[in-house]
C-alpha positions as CSV (number, residue, x, y, z in Angstrom):
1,X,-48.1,21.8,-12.5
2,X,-47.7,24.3,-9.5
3,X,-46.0,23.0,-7.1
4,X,-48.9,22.9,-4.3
5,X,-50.8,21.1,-6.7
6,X,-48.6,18.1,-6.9
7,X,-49.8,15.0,-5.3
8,X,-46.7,13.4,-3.5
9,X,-46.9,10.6,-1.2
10,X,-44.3,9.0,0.9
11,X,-44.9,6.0,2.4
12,X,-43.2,5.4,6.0
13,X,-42.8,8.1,8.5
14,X,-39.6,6.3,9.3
15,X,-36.8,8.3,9.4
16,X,-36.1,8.1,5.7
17,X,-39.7,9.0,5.1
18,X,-39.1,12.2,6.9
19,X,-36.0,13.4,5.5
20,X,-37.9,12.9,2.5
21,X,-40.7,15.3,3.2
22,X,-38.1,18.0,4.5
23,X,-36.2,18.2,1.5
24,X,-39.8,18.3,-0.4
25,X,-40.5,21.0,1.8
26,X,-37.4,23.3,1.5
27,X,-37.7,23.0,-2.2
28,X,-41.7,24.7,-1.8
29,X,-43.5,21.2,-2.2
30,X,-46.3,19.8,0.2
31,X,-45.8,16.3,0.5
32,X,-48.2,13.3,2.2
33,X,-47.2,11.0,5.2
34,X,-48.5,8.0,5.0
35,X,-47.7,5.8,8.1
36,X,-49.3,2.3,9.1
37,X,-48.3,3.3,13.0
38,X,-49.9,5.9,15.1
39,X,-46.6,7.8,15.5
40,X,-43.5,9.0,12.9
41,X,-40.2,7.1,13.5
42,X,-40.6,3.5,12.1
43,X,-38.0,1.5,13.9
44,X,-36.6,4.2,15.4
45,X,-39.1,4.3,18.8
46,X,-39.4,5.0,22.6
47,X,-42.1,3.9,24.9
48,X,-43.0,5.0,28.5
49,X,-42.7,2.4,30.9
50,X,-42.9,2.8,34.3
51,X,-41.5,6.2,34.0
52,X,-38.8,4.8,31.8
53,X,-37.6,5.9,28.7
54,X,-37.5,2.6,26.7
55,X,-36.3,2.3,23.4
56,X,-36.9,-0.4,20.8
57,X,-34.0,-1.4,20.6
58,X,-30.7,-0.6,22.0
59,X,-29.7,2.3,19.3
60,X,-27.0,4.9,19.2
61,X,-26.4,8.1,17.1
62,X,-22.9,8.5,16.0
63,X,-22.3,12.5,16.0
64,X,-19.8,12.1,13.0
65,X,-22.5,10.9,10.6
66,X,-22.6,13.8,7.6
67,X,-26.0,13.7,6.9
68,X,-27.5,13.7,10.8
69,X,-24.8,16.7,10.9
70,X,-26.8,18.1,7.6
71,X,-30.6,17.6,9.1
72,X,-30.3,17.2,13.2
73,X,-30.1,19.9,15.8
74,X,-27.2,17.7,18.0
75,X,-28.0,20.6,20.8
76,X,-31.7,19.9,20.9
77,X,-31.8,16.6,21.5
78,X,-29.9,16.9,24.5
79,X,-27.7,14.0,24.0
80,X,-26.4,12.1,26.6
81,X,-22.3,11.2,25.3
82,X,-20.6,7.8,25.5
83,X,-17.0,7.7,26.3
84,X,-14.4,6.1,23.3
85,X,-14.4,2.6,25.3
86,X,-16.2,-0.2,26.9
87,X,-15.9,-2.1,29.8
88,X,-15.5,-6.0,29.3
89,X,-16.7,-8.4,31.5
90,X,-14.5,-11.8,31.3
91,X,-14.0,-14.9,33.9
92,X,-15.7,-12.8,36.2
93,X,-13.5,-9.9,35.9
94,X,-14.3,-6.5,34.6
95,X,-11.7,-4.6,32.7
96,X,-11.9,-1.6,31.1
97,X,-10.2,-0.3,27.5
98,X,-10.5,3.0,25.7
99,X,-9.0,5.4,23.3
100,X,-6.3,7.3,25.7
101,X,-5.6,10.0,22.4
102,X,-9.5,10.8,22.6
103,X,-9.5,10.7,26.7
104,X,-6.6,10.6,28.8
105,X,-8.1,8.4,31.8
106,X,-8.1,5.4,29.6
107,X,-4.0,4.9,29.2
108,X,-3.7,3.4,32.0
109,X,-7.0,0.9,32.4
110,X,-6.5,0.2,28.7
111,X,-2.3,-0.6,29.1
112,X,-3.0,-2.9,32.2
113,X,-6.2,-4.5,31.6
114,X,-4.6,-7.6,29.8
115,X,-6.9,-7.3,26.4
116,X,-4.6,-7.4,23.3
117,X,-0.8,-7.0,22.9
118,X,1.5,-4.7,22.3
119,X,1.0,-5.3,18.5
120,X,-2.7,-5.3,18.6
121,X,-2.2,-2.0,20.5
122,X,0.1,-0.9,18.1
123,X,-2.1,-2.3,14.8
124,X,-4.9,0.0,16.1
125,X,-2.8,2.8,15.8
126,X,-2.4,1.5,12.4
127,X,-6.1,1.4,11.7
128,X,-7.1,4.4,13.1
129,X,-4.4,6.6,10.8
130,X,-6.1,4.6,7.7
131,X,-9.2,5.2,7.8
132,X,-8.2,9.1,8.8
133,X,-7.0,9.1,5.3
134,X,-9.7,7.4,3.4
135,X,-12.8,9.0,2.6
136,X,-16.4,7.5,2.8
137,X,-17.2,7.2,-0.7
138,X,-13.5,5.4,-0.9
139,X,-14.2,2.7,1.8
140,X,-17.7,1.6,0.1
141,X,-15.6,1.2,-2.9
142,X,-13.6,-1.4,-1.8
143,X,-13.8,-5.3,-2.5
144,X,-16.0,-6.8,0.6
145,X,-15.0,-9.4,2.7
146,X,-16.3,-10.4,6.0
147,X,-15.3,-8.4,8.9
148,X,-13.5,-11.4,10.2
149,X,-11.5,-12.1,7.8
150,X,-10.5,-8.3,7.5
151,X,-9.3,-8.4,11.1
152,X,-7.5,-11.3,10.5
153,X,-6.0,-9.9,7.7
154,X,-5.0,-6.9,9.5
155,X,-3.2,-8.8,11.8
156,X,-5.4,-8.7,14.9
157,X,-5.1,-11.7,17.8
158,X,-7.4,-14.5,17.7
159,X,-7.8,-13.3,21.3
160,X,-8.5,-9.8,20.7
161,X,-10.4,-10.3,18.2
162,X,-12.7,-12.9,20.4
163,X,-12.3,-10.5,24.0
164,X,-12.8,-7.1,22.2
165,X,-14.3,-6.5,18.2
166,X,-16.2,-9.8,18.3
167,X,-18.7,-8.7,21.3
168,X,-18.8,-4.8,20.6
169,X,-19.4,-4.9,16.6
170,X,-21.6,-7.8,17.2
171,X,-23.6,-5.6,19.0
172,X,-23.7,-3.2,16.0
173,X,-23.9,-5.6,13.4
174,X,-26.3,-7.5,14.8
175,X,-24.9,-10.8,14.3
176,X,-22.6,-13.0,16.4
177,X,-20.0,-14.2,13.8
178,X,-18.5,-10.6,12.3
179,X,-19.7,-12.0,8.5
180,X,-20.9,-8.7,7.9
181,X,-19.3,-6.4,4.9
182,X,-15.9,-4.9,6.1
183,X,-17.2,-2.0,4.0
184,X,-19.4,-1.5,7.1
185,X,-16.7,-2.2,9.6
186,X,-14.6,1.0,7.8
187,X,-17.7,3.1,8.2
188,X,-18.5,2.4,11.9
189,X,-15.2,2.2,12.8
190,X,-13.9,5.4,11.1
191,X,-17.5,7.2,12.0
192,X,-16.7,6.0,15.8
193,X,-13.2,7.4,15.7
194,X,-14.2,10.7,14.2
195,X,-16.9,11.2,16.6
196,X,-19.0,10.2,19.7
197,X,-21.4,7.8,19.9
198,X,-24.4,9.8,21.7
199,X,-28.0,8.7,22.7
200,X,-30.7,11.6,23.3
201,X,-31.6,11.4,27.1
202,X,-35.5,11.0,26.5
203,X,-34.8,8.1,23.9
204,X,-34.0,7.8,20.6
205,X,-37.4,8.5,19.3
206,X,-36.3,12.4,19.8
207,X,-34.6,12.1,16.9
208,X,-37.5,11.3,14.7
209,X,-39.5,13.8,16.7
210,X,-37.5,16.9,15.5
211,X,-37.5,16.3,12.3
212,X,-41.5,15.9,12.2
213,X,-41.6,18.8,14.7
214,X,-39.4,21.1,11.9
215,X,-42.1,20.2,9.0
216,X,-44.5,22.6,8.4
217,X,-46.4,21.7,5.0
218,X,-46.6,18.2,5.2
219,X,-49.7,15.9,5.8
220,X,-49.3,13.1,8.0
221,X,-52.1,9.6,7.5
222,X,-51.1,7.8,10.6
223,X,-53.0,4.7,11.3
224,X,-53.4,4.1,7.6
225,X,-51.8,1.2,6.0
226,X,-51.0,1.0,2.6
227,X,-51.9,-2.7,0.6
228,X,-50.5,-2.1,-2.9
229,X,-48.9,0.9,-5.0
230,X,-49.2,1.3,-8.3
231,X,-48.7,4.1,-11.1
232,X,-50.3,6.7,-10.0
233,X,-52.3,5.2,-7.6
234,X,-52.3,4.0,-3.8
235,X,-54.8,1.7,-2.0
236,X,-55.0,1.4,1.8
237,X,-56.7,-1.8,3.7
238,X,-59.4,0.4,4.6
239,X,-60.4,0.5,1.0
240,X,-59.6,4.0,0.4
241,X,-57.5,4.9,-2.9
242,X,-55.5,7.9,-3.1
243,X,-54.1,9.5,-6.4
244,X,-50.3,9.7,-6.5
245,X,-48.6,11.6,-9.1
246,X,-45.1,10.9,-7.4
247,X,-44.6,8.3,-4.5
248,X,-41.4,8.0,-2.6
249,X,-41.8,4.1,-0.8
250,X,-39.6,4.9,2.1
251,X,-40.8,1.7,3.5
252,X,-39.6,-2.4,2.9
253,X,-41.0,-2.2,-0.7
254,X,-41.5,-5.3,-2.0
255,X,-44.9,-6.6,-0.1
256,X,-46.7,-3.4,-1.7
257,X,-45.4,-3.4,-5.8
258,X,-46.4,-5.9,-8.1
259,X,-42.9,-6.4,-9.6
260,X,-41.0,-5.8,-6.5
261,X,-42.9,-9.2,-4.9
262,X,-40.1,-12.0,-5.5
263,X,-37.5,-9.4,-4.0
264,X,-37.8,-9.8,0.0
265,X,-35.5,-7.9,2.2
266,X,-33.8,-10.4,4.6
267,X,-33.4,-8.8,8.1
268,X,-31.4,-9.4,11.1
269,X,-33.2,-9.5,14.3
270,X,-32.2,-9.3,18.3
271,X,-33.8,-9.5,21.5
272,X,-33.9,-6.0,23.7
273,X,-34.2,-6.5,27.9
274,X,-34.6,-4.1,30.5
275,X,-34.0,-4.2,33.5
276,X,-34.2,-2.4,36.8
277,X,-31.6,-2.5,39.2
278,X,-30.6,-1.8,43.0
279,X,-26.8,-0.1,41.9
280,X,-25.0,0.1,38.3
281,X,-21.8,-2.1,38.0
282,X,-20.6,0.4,35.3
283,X,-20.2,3.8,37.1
284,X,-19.2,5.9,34.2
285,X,-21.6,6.2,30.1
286,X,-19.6,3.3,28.5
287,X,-21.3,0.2,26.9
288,X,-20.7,-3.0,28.5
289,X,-19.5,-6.3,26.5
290,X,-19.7,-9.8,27.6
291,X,-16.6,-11.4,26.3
292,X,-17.6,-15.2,27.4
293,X,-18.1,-17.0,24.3
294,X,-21.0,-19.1,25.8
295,X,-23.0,-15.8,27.1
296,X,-26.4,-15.2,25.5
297,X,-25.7,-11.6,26.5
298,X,-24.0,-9.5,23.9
299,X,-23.9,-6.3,25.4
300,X,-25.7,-4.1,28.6
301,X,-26.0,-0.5,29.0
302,X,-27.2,1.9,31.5
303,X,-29.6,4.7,30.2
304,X,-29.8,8.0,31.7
305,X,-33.0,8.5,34.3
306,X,-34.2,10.9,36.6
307,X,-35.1,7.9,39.0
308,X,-32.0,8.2,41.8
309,X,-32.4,5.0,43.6
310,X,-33.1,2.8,41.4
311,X,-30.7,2.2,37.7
312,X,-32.5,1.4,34.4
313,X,-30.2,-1.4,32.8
314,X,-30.6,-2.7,28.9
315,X,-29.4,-5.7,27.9
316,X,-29.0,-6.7,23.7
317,X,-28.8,-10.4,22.5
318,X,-27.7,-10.8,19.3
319,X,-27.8,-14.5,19.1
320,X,-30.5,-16.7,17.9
321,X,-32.1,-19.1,20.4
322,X,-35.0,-21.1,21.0
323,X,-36.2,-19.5,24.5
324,X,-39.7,-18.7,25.2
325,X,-39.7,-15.4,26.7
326,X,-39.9,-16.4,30.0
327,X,-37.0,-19.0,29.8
328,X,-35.0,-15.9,27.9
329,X,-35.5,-13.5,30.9
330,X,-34.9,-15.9,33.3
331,X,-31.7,-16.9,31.4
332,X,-30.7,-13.1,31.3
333,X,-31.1,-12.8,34.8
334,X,-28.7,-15.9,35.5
335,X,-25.6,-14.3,33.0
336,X,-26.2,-10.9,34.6
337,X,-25.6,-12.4,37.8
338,X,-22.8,-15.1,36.7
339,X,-20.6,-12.9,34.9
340,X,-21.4,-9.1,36.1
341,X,-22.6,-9.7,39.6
342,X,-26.2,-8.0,38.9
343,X,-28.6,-9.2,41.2
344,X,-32.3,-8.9,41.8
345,X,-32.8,-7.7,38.5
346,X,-36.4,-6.9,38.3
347,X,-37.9,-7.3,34.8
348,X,-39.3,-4.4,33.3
349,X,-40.0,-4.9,29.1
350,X,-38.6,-7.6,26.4
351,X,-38.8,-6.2,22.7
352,X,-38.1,-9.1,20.2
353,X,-37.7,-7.4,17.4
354,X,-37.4,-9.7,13.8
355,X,-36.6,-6.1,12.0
356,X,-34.1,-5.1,13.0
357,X,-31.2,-4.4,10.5
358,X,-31.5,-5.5,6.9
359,X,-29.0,-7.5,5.6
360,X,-27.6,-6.8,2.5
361,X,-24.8,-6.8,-0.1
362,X,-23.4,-4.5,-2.2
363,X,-23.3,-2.3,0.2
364,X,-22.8,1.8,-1.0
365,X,-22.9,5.2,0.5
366,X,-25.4,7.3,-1.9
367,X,-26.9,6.9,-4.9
368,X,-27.8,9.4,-7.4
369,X,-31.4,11.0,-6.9
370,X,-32.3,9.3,-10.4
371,X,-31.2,5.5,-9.3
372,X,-34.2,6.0,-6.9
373,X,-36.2,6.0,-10.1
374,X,-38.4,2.4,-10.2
375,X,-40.6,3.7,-12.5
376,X,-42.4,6.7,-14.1
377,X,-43.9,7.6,-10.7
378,X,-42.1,5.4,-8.2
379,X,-39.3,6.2,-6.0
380,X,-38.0,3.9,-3.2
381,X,-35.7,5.3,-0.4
382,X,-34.8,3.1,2.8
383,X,-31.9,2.5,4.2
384,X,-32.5,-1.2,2.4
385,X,-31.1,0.8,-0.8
386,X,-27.5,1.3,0.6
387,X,-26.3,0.2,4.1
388,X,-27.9,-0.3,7.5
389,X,-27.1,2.8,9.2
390,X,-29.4,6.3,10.3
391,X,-27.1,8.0,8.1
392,X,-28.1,5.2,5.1
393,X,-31.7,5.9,5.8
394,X,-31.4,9.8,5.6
395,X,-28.8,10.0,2.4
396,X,-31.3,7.4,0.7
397,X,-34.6,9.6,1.6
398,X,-33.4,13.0,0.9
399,X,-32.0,11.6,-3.1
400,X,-35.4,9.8,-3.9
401,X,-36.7,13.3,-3.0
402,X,-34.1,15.0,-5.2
403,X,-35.4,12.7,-7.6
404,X,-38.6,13.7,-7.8
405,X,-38.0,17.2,-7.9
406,X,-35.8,16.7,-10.9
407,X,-38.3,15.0,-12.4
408,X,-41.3,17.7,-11.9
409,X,-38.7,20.5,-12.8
410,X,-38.5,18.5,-15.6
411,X,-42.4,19.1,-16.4
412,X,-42.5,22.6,-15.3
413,X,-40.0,23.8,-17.8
């Protein structure tokens, strides 16, 4: 079979989809987009809102990721940088703690601010020098326990743990109570400490966007959405059936394969605010936590705009509540005001989204390009197949496309 003869299909333009498709590419292939959306990126998205960048979501990109160091161009994105710390709102006060070895301005703030002793001070120090020595594929080796119990293990305060890694890997993890895999906590944490988080100033949608900008053989379907996939075979809603030879499912799986049906991803959702306000309460790029253990609010951030009077504020709840959307925002509005002294908020966009991060265990860093295998002609990529991270989703789309090229070399020998 010549290579542009081959009929390969990936299903998702998400970003695992894409890596996908430019791995198909370099190796001389001309791969199929198929995407239910009218625009690439799958959760990864940005609207327009009121001259706003919005995104779906409050998402970073951490720059010490290997594989977005492997497929993005960090330049062209024009990425606004966080600084190594966060500012902590608690009874009313704000305080502000950071890495002083990364930037010097935080010694001071982070010595005086009253968050963790001396020995929690002193057992990050400890942390940071682990994790410097272990690799990635070590750290998703190790037995999982919840990232609770591994702080508490390490040695961490009840109180620092509560003021400090509660609220800001909440906000990562997606989930109030730190029961996610310390496997994850390693990653983050080490990923955080060997780079910066960043966030590209028109929204994280520009991430997607260059890597469908750099693919130049590739068919995109958009608006089509796929209803089952079978050997060799796809069928849309609209009743239209493609032939597959190879199809990379770089999409939640399970709805659209027969034997894939009783296997539902379970997925941790949040609630994404924004806001626009008169003056920022945080004046430099560092992400805000709410310490309170009562708050709603998990963390707020303030995006970069070209708007000079007026601040564009996001606020993430990780949570779960009962509130209908109007009780949430009015809620919001209330915290912002009780325990950061934001007023006249003015409402702009709620995204609730239910997709948010899957939740999974077993958690692993790569797979081999064969394990993508499901069957003869069925490939599944995702990060669903080893850890909820950007970097998860482009490791797991560029080996189910390794795995189909092996499998064509295979037929072309």
């Amino acid at each position: 079979m010549h290579k542009k003869a081959a009929k390969i299909h990936i299903v998702g333009a998400g970003i695992s989809g894409l890596i996908a498709a430019t791995v198909l590419e370099t190796h001389g292939y001309h791969p199929i987009i198929i995407e239910g959306t009218a625009s690439a990126g799958g959760r990864v998205k940005t609207d327009i809102v009121n001259g706003y960048s919005l995104d779906r979501g409050f998402q970073v990109l951490l720059t010490a990721y290997p594989a977005a160091q492997k497929y993005l161009d960090f330049q062209k994105l024009d990425l606004q940088y966080f600084l190594p710390g966060a500012t902590i709102f608690e009874n009313g006060k704000q305080k502000t703690i950071g890495d002083p070895l990364r930037d010097l301005t935080f010694l001071l703030p982070t010595l005086f601010s009253g968050i963790g002793s001396i020995a929690d001070k002193l057992k990050i120090i400890k942390l940071n020098q682990l994790l410097k020595k272990t690799t990635l594929a070590e750290i998703f080796l190790k037995p999982e326990i919840t990232t609770h119990a591994y702080l508490v293990n390490f040695g961490f305060s009840p109180a620092f743990i509560t003021q400090f890694f509660q609220p800001f890997f909440s906000g990562i993890f997606l989930e109030p109570e730190l029961q996610t895999s310390s496997r994850m906590f390693e990653f983050v944490y080490k990923m955080f400490g060997e780079g910066s988080a960043a966030l590209p100033k028109t929204g994280i949608e520009a991430i997607p966007n260059q890597l469908k900008n750099n693919l130049k053989q590739t068919t995109f379907l958009f608006n089509s959405t796929v209803k089952n996939i079978e050997e060799g075979k796809i069928s849309l809603t609209s009743g239209l059936e493609l032939v597959s030879d190879y199809t990379i499912v770089a999409t939640e799986a399970s709805p659209l394969i027969k034997n894939l049906r009783n296997q539902e991803t379970t997925w941790l959702s949040c609630d994404n605010l924004y806001f626009e306000t008169d003056a920022k309460v945080i004046q430099k790029p560092l992400i805000g936590l709410i310490a309170d253990k009562n708050a709603l609010i998990n963390n707020l951030f303030y995006p970069n705009t070209s708007n000079e009077k007026q601040a564009l504020l996001s606020v993430t709840i990780v949570k779960p509540h009962q509130l209908s959307p109007e009780a949430l925002i009015n809620e919001v509005k209330k915290e912002l005001k009780l325990y950061c002294g934001i007023e006249n908020a003015i409402f702009l966009k709620h995204y609730p989204i239910t997709k948010a991060l899957p939740k999974l265990d077993g958690l692993k860093y790569e797979i081999y390009p064969s394990e993508t295998k499901l069957t003869n002609s069925i490939f599944l990529a995702g990060d669903t197949q080893l850890n909820g991270s950007l970097n998860a989703a482009m490791i797991s789309g560029e080996k189910a496309a390794l795995g189909v090229i092996e499998l064509l070399s295979n037929t072309m020998q």
